[in-house]
C-alpha atoms as an extended CHARMM CRD file, in Angstrom:
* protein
*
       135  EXT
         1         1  UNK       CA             97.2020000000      -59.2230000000      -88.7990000000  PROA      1               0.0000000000
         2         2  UNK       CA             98.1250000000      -62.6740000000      -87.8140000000  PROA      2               0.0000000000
         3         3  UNK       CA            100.4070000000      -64.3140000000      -85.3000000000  PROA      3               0.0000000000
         4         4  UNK       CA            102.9730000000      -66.0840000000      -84.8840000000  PROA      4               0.0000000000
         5         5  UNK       CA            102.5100000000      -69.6540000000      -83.7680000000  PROA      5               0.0000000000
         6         6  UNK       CA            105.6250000000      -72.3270000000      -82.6420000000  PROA      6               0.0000000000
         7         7  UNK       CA            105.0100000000      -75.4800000000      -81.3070000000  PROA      7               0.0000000000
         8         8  UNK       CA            107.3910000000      -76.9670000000      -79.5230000000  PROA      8               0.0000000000
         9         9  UNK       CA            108.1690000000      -80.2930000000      -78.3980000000  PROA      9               0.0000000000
        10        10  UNK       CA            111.0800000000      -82.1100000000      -76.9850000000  PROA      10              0.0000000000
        11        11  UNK       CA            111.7540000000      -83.9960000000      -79.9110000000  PROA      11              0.0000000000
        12        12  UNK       CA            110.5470000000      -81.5590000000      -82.6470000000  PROA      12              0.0000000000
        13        13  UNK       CA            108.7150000000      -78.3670000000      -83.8900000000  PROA      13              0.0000000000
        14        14  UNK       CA            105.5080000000      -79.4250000000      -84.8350000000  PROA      14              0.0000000000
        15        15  UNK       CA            104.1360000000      -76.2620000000      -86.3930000000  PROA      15              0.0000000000
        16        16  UNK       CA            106.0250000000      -73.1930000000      -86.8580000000  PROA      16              0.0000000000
        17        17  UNK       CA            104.1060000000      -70.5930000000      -89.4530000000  PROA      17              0.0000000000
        18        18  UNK       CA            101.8840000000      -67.7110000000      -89.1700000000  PROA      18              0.0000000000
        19        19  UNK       CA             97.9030000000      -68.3560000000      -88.0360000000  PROA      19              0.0000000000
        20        20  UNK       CA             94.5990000000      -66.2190000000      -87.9700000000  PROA      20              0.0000000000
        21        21  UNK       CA             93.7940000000      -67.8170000000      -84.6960000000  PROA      21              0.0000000000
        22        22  UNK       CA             93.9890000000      -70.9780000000      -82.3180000000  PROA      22              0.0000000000
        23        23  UNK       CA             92.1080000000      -72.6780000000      -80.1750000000  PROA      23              0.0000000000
        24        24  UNK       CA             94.3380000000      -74.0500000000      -77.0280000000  PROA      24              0.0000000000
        25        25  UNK       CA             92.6970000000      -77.0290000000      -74.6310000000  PROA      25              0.0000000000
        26        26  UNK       CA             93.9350000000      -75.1180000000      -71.3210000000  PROA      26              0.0000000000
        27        27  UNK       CA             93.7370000000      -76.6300000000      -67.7640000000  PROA      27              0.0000000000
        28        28  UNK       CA             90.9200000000      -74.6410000000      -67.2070000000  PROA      28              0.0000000000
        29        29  UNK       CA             88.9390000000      -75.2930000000      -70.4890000000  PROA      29              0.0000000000
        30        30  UNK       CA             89.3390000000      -74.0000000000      -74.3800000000  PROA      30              0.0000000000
        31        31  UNK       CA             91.0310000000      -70.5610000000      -74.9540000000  PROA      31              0.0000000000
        32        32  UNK       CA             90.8930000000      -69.0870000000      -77.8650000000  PROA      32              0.0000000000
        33        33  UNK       CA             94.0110000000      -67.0840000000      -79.1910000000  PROA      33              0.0000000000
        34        34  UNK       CA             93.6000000000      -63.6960000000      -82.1190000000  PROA      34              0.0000000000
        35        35  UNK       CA             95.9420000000      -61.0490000000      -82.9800000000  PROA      35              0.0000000000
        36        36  UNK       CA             96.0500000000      -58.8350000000      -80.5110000000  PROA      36              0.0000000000
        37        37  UNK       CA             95.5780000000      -61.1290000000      -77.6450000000  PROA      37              0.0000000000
        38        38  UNK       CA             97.0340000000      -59.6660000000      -74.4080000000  PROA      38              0.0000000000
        39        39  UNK       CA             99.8050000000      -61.2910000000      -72.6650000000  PROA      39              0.0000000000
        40        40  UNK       CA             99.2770000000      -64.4700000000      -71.1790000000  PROA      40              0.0000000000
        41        41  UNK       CA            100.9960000000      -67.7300000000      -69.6920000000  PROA      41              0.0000000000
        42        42  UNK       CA             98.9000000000      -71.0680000000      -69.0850000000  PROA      42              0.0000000000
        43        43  UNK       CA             99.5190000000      -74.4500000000      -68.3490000000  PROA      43              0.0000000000
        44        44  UNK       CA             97.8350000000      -77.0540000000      -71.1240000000  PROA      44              0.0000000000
        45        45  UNK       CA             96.1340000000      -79.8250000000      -70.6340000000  PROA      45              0.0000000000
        46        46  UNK       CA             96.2800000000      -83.3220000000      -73.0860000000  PROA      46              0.0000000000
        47        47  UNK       CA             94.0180000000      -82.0200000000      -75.5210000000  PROA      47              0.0000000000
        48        48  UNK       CA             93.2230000000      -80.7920000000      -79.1330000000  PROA      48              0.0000000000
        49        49  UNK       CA             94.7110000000      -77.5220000000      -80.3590000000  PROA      49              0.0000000000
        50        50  UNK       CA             93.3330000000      -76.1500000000      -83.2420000000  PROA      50              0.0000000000
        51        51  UNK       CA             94.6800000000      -73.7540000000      -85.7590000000  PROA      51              0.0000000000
        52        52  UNK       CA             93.4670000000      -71.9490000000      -88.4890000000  PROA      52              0.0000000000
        53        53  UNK       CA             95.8500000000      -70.6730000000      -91.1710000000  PROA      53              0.0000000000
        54        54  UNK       CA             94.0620000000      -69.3240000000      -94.0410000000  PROA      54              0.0000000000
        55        55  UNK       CA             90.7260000000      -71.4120000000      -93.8840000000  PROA      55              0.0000000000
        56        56  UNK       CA             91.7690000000      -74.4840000000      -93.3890000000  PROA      56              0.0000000000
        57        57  UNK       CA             91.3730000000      -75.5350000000      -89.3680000000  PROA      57              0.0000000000
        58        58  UNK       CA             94.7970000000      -77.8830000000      -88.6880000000  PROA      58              0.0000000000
        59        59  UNK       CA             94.2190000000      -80.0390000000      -85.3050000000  PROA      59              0.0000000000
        60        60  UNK       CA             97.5200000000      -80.8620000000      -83.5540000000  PROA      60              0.0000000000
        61        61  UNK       CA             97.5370000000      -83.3340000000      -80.5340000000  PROA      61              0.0000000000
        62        62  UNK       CA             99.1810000000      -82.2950000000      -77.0710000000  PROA      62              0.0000000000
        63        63  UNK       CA            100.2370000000      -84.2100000000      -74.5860000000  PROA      63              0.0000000000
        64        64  UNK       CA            100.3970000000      -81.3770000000      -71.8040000000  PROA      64              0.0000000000
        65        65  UNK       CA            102.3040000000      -78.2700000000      -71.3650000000  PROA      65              0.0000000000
        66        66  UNK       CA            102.9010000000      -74.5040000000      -71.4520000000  PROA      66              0.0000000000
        67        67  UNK       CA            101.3420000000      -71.3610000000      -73.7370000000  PROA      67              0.0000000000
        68        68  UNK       CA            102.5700000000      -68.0060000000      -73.8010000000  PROA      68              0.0000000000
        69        69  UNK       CA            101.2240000000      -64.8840000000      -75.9100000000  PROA      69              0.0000000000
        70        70  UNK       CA            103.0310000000      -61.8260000000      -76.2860000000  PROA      70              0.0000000000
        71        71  UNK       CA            103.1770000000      -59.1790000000      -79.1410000000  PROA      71              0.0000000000
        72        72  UNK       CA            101.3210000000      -61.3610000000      -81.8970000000  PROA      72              0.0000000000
        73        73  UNK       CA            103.7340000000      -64.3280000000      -81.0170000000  PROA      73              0.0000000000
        74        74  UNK       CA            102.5580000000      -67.6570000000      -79.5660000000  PROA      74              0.0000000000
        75        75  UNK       CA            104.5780000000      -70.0670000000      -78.1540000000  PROA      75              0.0000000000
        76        76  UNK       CA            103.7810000000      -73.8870000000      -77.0060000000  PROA      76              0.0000000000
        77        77  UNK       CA            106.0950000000      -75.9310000000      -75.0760000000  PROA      77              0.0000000000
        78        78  UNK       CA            104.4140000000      -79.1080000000      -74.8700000000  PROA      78              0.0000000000
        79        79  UNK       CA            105.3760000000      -82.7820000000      -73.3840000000  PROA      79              0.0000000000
        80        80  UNK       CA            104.7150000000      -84.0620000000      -76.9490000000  PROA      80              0.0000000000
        81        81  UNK       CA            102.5150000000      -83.2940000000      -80.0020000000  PROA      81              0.0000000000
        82        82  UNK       CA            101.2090000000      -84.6720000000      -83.0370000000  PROA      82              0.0000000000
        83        83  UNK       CA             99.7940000000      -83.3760000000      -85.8620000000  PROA      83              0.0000000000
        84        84  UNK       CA             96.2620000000      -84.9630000000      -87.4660000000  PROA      84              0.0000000000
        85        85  UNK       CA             97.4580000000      -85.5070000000      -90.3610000000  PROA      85              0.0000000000
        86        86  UNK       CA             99.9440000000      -87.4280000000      -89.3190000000  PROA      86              0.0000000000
        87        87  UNK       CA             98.4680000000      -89.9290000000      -87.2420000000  PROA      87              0.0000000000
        88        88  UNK       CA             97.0170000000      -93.2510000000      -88.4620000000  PROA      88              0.0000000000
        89        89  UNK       CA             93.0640000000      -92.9710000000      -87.6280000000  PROA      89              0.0000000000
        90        90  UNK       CA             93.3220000000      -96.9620000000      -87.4570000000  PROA      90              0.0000000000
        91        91  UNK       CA             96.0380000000      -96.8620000000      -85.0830000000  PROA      91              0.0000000000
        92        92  UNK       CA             94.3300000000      -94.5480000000      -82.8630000000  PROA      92              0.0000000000
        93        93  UNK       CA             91.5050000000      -95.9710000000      -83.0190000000  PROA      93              0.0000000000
        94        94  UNK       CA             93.1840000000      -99.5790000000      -81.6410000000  PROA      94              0.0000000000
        95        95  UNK       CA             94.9940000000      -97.3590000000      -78.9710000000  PROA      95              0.0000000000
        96        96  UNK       CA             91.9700000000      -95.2700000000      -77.6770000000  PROA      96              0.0000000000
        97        97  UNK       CA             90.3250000000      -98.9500000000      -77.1270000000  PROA      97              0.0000000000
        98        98  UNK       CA             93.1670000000     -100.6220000000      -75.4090000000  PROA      98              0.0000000000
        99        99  UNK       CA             93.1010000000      -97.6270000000      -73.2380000000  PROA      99              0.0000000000
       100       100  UNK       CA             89.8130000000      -98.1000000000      -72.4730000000  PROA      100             0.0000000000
       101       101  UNK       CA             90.0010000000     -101.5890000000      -71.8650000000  PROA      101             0.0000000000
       102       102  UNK       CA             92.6440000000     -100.8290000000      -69.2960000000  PROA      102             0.0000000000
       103       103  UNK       CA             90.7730000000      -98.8130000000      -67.2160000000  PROA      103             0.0000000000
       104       104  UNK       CA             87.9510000000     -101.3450000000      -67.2190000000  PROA      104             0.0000000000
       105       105  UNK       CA             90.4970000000     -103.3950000000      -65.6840000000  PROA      105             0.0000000000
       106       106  UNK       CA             91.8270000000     -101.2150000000      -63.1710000000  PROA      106             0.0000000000
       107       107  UNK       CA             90.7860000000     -102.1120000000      -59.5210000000  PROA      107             0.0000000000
       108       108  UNK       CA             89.2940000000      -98.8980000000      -58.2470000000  PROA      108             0.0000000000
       109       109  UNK       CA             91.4940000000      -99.1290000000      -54.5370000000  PROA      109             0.0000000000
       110       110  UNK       CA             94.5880000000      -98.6640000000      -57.0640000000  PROA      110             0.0000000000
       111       111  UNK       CA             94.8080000000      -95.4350000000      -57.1910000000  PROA      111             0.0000000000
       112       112  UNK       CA             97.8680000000      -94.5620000000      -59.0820000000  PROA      112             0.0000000000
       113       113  UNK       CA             96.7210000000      -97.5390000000      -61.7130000000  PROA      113             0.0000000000
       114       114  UNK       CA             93.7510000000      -95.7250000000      -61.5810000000  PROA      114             0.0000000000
       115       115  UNK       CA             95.1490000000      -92.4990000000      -62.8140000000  PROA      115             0.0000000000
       116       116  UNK       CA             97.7280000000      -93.7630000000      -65.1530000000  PROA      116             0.0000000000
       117       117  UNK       CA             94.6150000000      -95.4470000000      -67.1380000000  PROA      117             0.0000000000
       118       118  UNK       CA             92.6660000000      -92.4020000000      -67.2850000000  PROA      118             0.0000000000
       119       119  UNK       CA             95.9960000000      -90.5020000000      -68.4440000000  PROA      119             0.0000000000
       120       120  UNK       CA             96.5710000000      -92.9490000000      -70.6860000000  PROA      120             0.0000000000
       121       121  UNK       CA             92.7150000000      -92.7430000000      -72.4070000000  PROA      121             0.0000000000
       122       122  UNK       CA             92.6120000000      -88.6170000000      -72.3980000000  PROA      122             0.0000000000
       123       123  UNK       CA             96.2740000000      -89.2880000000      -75.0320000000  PROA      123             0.0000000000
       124       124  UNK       CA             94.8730000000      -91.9140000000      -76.5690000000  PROA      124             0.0000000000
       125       125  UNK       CA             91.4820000000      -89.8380000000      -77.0710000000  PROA      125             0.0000000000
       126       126  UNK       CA             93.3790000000      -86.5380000000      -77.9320000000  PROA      126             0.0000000000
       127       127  UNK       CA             95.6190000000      -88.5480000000      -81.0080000000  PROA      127             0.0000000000
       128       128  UNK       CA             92.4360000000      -89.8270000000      -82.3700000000  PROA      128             0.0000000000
       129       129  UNK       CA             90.2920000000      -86.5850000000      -81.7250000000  PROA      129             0.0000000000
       130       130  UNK       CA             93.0210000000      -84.7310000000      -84.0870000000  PROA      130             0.0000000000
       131       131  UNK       CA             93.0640000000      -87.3290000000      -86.2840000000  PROA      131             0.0000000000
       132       132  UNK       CA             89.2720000000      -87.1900000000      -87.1900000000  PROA      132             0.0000000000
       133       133  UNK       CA             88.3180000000      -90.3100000000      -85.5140000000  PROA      133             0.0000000000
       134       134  UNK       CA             85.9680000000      -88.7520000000      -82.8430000000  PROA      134             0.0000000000
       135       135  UNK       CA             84.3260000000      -85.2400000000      -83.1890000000  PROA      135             0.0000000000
């Protein structure tokens, strides 16, 4: 038995097949999702979400969001996603540190600078997580 998995951002579908099971970076740590799973709505945080369809493990990048399960069918409505194997490792790599660099740089009474850098670095972490350039 497998489920159905859509993800959904606002711009595209980023995965829309069938999946033994997934791995979902919730708000309040990882869930794991198998056939069968009762119903459920959470919120998502910036994160890797795994999937594994057949016996291959596909990491897909979100950027924030919503999961519900019902009746074998999964549904993401995220703020954006990528998949890994789309996303230039180089790239990501440059971002992650320019993220980092910024909130090095960040004066620590600025709070909303503050948390715009460390928003900023969990993306720029999550892209090059799914991309294979930190385990």
């Amino acid at each position: 038995m497998a489920l159905t998995v859509r993800v959904i951002a606002p711009d595209k579908t980023v995965w829309d097949a069938e999946a033994e099971e997934v791995i979902l970076p919730s708000t309040t740590g990882q869930l794991g999702i198998l056939a069968g799973h009762a119903p459920l709505l959470t919120a998502l945080d910036v994160g890797v979400m795994r999937v594994r369809a057949g016996k291959e493990w596909v990491p897909i990048a979100l950027m924030g969001g919503f999961a519900e399960i019902d009746d074998n069918e999964l549904i993401i409505l995220v703020n954006g996603a990528e998949r890994g194997d789309t996303i230039d490792v180089a790239k990501a790599q440059a971002a992650y540190q320019e993220a980092e660099t910024r909130l090095g740089q960040v004066e620590a009474e600025d709070k909303q600078a503050n948390i715009q850098a460390k928003q900023a670095l969990k993306r720029a972490r999550a892209k090059l997580q799914a991309a294979g350039g930190i385990k």
